[in-house]
N, C-alpha and C positions, 0 to 999 in steps of 0.2 A: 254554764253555757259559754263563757265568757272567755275559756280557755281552749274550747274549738273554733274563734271568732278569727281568722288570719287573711282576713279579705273580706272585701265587701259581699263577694259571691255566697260568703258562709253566715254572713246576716241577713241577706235577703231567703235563704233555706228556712227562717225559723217562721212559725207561726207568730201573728200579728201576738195573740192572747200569750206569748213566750218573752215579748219582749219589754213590758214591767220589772218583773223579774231580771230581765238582762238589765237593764237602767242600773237596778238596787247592784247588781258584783258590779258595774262601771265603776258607780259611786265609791264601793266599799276600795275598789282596786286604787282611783286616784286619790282618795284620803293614804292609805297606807304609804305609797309612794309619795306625792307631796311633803307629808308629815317626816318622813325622813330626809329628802334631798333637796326641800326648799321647792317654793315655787310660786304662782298663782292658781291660788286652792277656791275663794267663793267663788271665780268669774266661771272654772270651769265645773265646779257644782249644780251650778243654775242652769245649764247648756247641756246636760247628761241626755232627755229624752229630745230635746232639740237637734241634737246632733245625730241621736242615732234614727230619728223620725226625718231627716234630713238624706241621711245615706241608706237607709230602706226604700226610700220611693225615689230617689232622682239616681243615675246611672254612674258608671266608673268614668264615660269618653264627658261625662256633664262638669262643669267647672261651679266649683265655687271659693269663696275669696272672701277669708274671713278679717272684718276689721281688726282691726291694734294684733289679733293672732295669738293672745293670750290665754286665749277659751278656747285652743284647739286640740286638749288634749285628750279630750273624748274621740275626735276625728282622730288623734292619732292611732288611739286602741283599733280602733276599729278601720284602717286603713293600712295593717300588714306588718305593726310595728310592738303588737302585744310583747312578743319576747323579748324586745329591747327594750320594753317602758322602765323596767328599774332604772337604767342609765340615763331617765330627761334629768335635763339640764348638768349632768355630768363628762367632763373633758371626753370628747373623742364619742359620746353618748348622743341621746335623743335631743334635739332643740327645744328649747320651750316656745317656740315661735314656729310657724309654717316655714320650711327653709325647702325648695324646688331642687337644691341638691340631694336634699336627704327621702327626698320620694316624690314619684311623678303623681300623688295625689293630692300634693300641696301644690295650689295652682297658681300663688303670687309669694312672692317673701313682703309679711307685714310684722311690724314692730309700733307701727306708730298710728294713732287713731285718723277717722276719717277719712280714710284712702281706697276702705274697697269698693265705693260708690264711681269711681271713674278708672280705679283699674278693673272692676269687673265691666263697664260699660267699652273701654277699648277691648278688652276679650271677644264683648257681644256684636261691636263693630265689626272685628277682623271678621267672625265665621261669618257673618252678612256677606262680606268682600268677598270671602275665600267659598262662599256660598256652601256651607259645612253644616251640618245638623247635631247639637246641643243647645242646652239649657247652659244659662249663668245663674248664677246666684251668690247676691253679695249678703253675706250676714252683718249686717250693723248693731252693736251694741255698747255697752257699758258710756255712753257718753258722746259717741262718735257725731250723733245730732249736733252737737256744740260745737264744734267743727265748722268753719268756713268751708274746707276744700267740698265738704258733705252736698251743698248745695249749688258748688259751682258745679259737680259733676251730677247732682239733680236737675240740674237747670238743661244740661244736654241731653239727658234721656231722650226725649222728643218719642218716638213711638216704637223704638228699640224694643226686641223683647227681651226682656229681661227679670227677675224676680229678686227683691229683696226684701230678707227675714229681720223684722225689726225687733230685736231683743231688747226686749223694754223690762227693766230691775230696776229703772228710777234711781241707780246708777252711774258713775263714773269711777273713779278709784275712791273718790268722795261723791256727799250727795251732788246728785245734778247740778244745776243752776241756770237760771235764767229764762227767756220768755218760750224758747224752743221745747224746753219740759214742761213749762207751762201748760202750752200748745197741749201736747201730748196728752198729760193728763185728763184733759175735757175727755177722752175718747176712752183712757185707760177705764180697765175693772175696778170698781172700787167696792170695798170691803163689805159693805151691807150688802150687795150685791150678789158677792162671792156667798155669803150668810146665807144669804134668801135661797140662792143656787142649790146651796148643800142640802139645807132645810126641805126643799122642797122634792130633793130628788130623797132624801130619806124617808120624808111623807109616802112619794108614789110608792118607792118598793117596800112600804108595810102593806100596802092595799094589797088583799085577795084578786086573783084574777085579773084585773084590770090597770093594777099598779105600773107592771115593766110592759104592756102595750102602751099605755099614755106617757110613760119616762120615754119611751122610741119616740114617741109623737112629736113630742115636745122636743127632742133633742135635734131632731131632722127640721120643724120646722125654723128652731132658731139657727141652727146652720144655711138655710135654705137666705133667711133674710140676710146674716154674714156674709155669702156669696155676693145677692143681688141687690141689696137694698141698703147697705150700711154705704154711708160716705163719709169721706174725710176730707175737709178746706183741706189741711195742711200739705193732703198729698197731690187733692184731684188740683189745682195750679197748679202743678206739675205736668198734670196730663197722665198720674200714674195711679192704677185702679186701689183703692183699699178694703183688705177684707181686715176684718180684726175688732176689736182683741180678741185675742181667744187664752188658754190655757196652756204656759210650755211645760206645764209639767203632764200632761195627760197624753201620752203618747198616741194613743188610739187617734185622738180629734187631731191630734198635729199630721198624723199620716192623712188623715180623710182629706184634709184641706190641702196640704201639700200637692196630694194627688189629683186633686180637683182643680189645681193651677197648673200643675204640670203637665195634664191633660188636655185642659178645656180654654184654657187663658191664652191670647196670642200679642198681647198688650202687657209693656210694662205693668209689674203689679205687686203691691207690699203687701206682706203677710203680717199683721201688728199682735207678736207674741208676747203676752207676760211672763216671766219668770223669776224666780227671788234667788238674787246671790245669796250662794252658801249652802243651798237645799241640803237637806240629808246631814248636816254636820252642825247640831245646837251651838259650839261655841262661834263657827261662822255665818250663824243665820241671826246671831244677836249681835254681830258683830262686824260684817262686812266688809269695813275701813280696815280693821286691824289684818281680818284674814284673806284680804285681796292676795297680797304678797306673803306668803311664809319662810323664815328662814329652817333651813334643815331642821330636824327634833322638832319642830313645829312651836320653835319659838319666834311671834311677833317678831317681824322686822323692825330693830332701832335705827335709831340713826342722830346719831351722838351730835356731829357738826350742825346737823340741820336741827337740831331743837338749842343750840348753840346760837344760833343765828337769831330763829322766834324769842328767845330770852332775853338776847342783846337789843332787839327790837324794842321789845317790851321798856324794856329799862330807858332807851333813847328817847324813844316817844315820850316815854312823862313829862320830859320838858321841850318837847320839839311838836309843838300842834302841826309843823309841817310835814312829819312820816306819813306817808302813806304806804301799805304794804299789799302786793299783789301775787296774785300766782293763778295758775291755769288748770286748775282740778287737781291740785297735789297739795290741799291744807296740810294735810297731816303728814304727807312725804317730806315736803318743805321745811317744817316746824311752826308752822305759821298758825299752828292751831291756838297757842297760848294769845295771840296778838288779834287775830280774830275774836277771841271774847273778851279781853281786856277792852278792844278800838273798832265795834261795828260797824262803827261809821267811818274809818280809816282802813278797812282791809274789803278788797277785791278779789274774792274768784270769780275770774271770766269764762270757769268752762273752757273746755279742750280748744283753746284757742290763743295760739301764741301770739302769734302775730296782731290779733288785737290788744293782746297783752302787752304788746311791748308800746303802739303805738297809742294807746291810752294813758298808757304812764309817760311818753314824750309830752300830750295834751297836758295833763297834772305838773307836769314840769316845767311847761312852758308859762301857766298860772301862778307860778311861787313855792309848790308842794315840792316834795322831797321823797318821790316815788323810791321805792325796793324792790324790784321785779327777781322773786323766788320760781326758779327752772330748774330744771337738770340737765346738764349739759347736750342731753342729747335731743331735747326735745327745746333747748333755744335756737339750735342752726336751723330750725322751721321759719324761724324768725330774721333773717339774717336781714332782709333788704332792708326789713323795718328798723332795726338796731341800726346799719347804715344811714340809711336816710330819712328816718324819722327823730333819731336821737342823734347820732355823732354830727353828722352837715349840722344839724342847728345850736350842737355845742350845748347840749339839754344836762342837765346835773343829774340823769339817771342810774342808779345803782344797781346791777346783775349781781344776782347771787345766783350763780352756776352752781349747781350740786351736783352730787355724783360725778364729779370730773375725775377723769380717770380711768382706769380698769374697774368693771364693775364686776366682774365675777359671770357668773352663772346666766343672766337675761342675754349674755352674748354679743354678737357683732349689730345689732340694731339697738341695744341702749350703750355700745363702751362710750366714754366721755371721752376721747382722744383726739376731736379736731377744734377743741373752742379756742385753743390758744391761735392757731392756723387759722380761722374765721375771726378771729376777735382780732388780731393785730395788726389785719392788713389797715383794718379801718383808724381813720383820721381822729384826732383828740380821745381816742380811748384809752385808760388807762386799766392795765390787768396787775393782780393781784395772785400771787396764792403761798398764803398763810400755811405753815406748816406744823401750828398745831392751833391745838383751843384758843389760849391765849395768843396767839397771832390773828386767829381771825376774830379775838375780839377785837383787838385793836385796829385793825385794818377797816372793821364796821364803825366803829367811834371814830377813827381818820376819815372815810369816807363823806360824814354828817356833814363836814366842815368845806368839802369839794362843790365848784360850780361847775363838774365839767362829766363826762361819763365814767362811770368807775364798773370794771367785771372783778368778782371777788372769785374766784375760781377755789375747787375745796372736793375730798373725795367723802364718801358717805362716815365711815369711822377717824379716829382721830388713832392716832400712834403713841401721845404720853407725852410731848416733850413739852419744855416750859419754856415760850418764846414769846419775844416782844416783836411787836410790828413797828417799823422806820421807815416811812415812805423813801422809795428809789434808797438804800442803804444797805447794801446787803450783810452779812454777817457773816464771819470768820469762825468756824466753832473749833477748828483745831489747831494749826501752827501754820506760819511760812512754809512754801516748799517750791520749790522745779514743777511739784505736781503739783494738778489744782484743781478738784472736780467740784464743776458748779449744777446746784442741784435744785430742781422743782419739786417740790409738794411733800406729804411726809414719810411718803415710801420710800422716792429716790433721796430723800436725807437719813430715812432711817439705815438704806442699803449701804450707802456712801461712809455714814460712820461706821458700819459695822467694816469693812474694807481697811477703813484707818487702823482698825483694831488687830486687825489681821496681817498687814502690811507693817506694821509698828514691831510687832514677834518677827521680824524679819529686817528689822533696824530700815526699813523704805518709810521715809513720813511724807503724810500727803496734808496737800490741804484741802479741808470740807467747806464747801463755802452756801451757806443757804440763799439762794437765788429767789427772793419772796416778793420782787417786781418785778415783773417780765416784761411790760412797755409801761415807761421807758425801762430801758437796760440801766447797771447803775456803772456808768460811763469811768466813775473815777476808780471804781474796786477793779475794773474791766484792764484799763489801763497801767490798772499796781500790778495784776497778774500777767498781763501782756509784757512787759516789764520783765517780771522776775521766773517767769515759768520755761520750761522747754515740752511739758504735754498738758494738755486742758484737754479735761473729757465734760462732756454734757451729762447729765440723766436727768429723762421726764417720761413722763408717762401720757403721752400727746404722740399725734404721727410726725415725724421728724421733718415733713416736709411743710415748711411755712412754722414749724413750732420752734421754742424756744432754743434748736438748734442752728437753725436757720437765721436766727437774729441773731446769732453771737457771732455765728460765720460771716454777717454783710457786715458789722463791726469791725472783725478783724482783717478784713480783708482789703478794707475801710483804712488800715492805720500798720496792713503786713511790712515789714523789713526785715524780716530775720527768718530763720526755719524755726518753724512751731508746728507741733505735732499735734493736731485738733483731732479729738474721738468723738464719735456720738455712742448714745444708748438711749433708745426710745423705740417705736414702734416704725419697722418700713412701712413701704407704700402697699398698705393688706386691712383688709376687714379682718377683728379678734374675734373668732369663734368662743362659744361659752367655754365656761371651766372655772375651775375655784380662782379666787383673786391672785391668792400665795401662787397657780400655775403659772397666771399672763406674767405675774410677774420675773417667774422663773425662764419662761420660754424667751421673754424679748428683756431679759438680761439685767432687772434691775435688780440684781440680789449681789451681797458683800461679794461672796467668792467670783461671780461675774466680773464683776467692777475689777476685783483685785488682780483677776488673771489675765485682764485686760491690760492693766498700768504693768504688771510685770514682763506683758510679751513685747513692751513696747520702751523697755529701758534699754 
C-alpha cells in the first residue's frame, strides 16, 4: 500500500480496516531507512498510527505543527515525499526536521522542543483575523511539557480553537522529570489497566453470540464518558477541554476520536494519547535512550567528548563536595549519566528547560556550589538572557559545557553548534574555552574547578587523536615561525590546518599552526609576536564568522594596525547549514587542508 501512498488524497482512498496494515510497511520502511542513514528512529516509531490517523481525518489546507519535529517522518512518507525518503538526513536529501522550504505541508520549521503550542496558537490567531476556515493542531510530545515556553503559550489560548495531540511515551530524549509528568501520570493508562482491558476484550469475543455485541457496548460507552465526562485539573485551568487517554497505537479509536473533535468540538481541546517509543522494533522499545538518535548502520550514537567530560566530573567531585552537575533532558547525550549515579544528590535534570537551567545553577553558585551546566550548543542560545544576567552581571563561577559545538552533521541548520562563540563573547566576565582534544579538555575542566568567575568550555561531539595540554589564555605553536600564521579553533580547524602545513611544506611554503584553545580573553602576547613577524594570518572555526573568533582577532588588530597585513577568514558566512555529513560542512565552508592551502597560496 505504502508504495501507492504519494499524497494525502491517496491515504484518505483506503479503507479505515487497510490502514493497520499500512502502519506495519510505515514502520518496516522507517527502520530500513533510519538503520542505514542515521537518524531519530524510537520517537518516530511511537508516532507511526498517530500520524497517519492524523492525516486521514484532518485536511491538506488544516495546519499542523509538530513539536521538536523529530517524529515527523511518518508525516513525511505520507505528505509526497515517499520517493525521496532514502535521502532523510542526506546532503541536498530530505530533512530530518519539518523545513517549509522543502514542502508546503510542513507548516512551521521546528528543531527545538516546546514551541508548537504558540506557534500553532499564532497560526489559529491569524485565520481568526484573516477570517479563513481551518483546523490547527499542535502535536506535543517527547518532553515538550517541561518546557517553560509550553505554558506561556498555554496560558494564551483563552478560547481560540485550536487542538492539541498530547503524545505521551513518558519520554524525553531521557526519562521525563519532574512535577509536570507527575501531573500527567494521575491521568495516564497504567498497566493493570491496560491487562484488565486486554483480558477483558478476549473474554467478550470467546463468548457465543453475545461476545462482539457487548465488546461494541462497552467500547462506545467508554468513549462516550472520554468525550463528556473525563476531566483534567491540569488542562481545564487553562480553559482547554480533555479528552484522553486513549491508545496511539490503535489506529481505528485514534481516527474515531480525532473526528469527533474535528467535527463536533469548537473549543480549545487536548487529545491525551499514549504511545511507547520504539514500537515495532525490540531493540528500541528496551531501549529508548539509546535508540532515540541512531547513527547510520544503526550504530548507537557515541559521543567520546561528552562521556569525557561525565568521567572528569566524576573524578573532580571526589574531592570537591562543591560540584554540582546539571543538564536539561540530555543525561546521556551529555555524559552526565556516570555522575548522575555516582552523586544523586549532586546532579540535576531539569527537563526541557534551559533557561531554568542555567538560572538555578546561578542560585547554586551564588550559595558556594560549583555548578557544571551540560548543553549543546544549540540548545544553550535558548538561554541567552539568563547566562547574561543571571550568571555573567553577578560574576557567578558558573561552568558551560557546550557540546556539540560545531558542524554537527546530518540534524542540520536547527541543531549546527556555530553561534556560541558569537553569543558567548559579547558578554561581560565570561571566559571561552575550546580544547582541542581529550586531553585538553581534560585540563581545561580541572583549570575551570579552581575559577570564581564564568567559564563556556566549548567542544564538538568526537574528539580527533591529538594529545594536548590545556594553558589558560597560552596558545600553542605546533609547527614553526613563519610570515604565515593560521590561528585555529577546535580540532577540526587544527586538524585541517596541520594537514595544509604538510602540504605546503612539499612545496618548501612553511606556515605556522597555531592552536587558538582561548577565545575570550585572546592570548594578547602570541597575538602581538604574530602581528610582529607575519604578512598573512588566516582564521579557522567552525562558528559564524560574524561576532566569532574572527571578529575578535580583527578588533585586536585593528586595535594595534600600522603596517599592511593581510587577514583571511574561514568559517561560516552569514547562512543557516543545511544537513549533510560533517566531513561535507566541512568541505563546503572550507575547512579542509587543500582549502586552507590554496587559500595561503593565492595570496603570496
Amino acid at each position: 500500500m505504502l508504495e501507492n501512498i504519494n499524497g494525502l488524497s491517496d491515504l484518505k482512498k483506503l479503507d479505515i480496516k487497510q490502514l493497520p496494515a499500512l502502519c506495519e510497511e510505515i514502520r518496516a520502511e522507517i527502520i530500513k531507512t533510519v538503520t542505514a542513514n542515521g537518524g531519530h528512529l524510537a520517537s518516530n516509531l511511537g508516532v507511526v498510527e498517530l500520524t497517519v490517523a492524523l492525516h486521514y481525518v484532518f485536511n491538506e489546507e488544516d495546519k499542523i505543527v509538530w513539536d521538536v519535529g523529530h517524529q515527523s517522518y511518518v508525516h513525511k512518507l505520507l505528505t509526497g515525499r515517499r520517493i525521496m525518503f532514502d535521502s532523510l538526513r542526506q546532503e541536498g536529501g530530505l530533512s530530518g526536521f519539518p523545513d517549509t522550504d522543502e514542502s508546503v505541508s510542513d507548516t512551521f520549521n521546528t528543531g527545538h522542543a516546546s514551541t508548537s503550542i504558540s506557534a500553532a496558537l499564532g497560526i489559529a490567531k491569524a485565520r481568526d483575523i484573516q477570517k479563513q476556515n481551518f483546523d490547527v493542531v499542535a502535536v506535543v510530545g517527547d518532553g515538550a511539557l517541561t518546557g517553560g515556553l509550553t505554558y506561556e503559550g498555554l496560558n494564551s489560548v483563552d478560547d481560540t480553537k485550536m487542538f492539541l495531540v498530547l503524545n505521551d511515551n513518558n519520554m524525553s530524549i531521557d526519562a521525563n522529570v519532574g512535577s509536570a509528568t507527575k501531573n500527567l501520570s494521575r491521568v495516564r493508562v497504567r498497566k493493570g489497566y491496560l491487562n484488565f482491558k486486554r483480558n477483558t476484550k478476549r473474554f467478550l469475543n470467546a463468548l457465543p453470540l453475545i461476545g462482539k455485541p457487548l465488546l461494541k457496548l462497552c467500547k462506545n460507552i467508554i468513549r462516550n464518558i472520554r468525550l463528556s465526562r473525563l476531566k483534567n485539573i491540569y488542562f481545564e485551568n487553562f480553559k482547554i477541554k480533555y479528552i484522553g487517554p486513549i491508545n496511539g497505537h490503535d489506529v481505528k479509536d485514534l481516527i474515531f476520536y480525532l473526528s469527533k473533535i474535528k467535527n463536533n468540538v469548537n473549543v480549545p481541546t487536548v487529545l491525551h494519547v499514549i504511545t511507547q517509543k520504539g514500537r515495532g522494533y525490540p531493540q528500541a522499545e528496551d531501549n529508548p535512550q539509546g535508540y532515540h538518535g541512531v547513527s547510520a548502520k544503526c550504530s548507537i550514537s557515541s559521543s567520546t567528548m561528552s562521556d569525557t567530560v561525565g568521567e572528569t566530573l566524576c573524578k573532580l567531585a571526589e574531592n570537591d563536595e562543591r560540584i554540582v552537575a546539571i543538564t536539561a533532558a540530555m543525561t546521556v547525550g551529555t555524559g552526565l549519566k556516570p555522575f548522575m549515579e555516582a552523586y544523586p544528590d549532586r546532579f540535576f535534570d531539569v527537563g526541557i528547560a534551559e533557561e531554568h537551567a542555567v538560572t538555578f545553577a546561578a542560585g547554586l553558585a551564588k550559595q558556594g556550589l560549583k555548578p557544571y551546566v551540560a548543553i549543546y550548543s544549540t540548545f544553550l542560545q535558548r538561554a541567552y538572557d539568563q547566562i547574561l544576567h543571571d550568571v555573567c552581571l553577578q560574576h557567578l563561577p558558573v561552568v558551560f559545557c557546550v557540546d556539540r559545538a560545531g558542524f554537527v552533521g546530518e540534524d542540520g541548520q536547527t541543531h549546527q553548534g556555530l553561534f556560541d562563540i558569537s553569543y558567548l563573547s559579547a558578554m561581560p566576565n565570561m571566559v571561552i574555552i575550546a580544547p582541542s582534544s581529550v586531553s585538553q579538555l581534560v585540563s581545561a575542566l580541572k583549570w575551570s574547578q579552581t575559577q570564581n568567575s564564568p567559564v563556556a568550555i566549548r567542544y564538538p561531539k568526537n574528539d580527533v587523536g591529538f594529545d594536548l595540554c590545556y594553558q589558560f589564555c597560552s596558545w600553542q605553536s605546533l609547527t614553526q615561525e613563519s610570515e604565515i600564521t593560521v590561528l585555529t579553533v577546535g580540532c577540526n580547524a587544527l586538524s585541517a590546518s596541520l594537514g595544509a602545513y604538510d602540504l605546503l611544506k612539499k612545496e618548501d611554503i612553511i606556515i605556522n599552526v597555531i592552536n587558538a584553545d582561548t577565545i575570550k580573553p585572546l592570548d594578547n602576547i602570541m597575538l602581538d609576536k604574530v602581528f610582529d613577524k607575519s604578512k598573512i594570518i588566516i582564521t579557522v572555526e567552525e562558528n559564524v564568522l560574524i561576532g566569532g573568533f574572527a571578529s575578535l582577532v580583527d578588533s585586536y588588530l585593528i586595535s594595534k594596525q600600522n603596517k599592511n597585513l593581510n587577514v583571511l577568514h574561514i568559517g561560516v558566512e552569514d547562512s543557516f547549514v543545511k544537513h549533510g555529513s560533517i566531513s561535507s560542512q566541512l568541505q563546503k565552508y572550507g575547512v579542509t587542508a587543500d582549502n586552507i592551502a590554496n587559500l595561503i597560496k593565492s595570496n603570496l
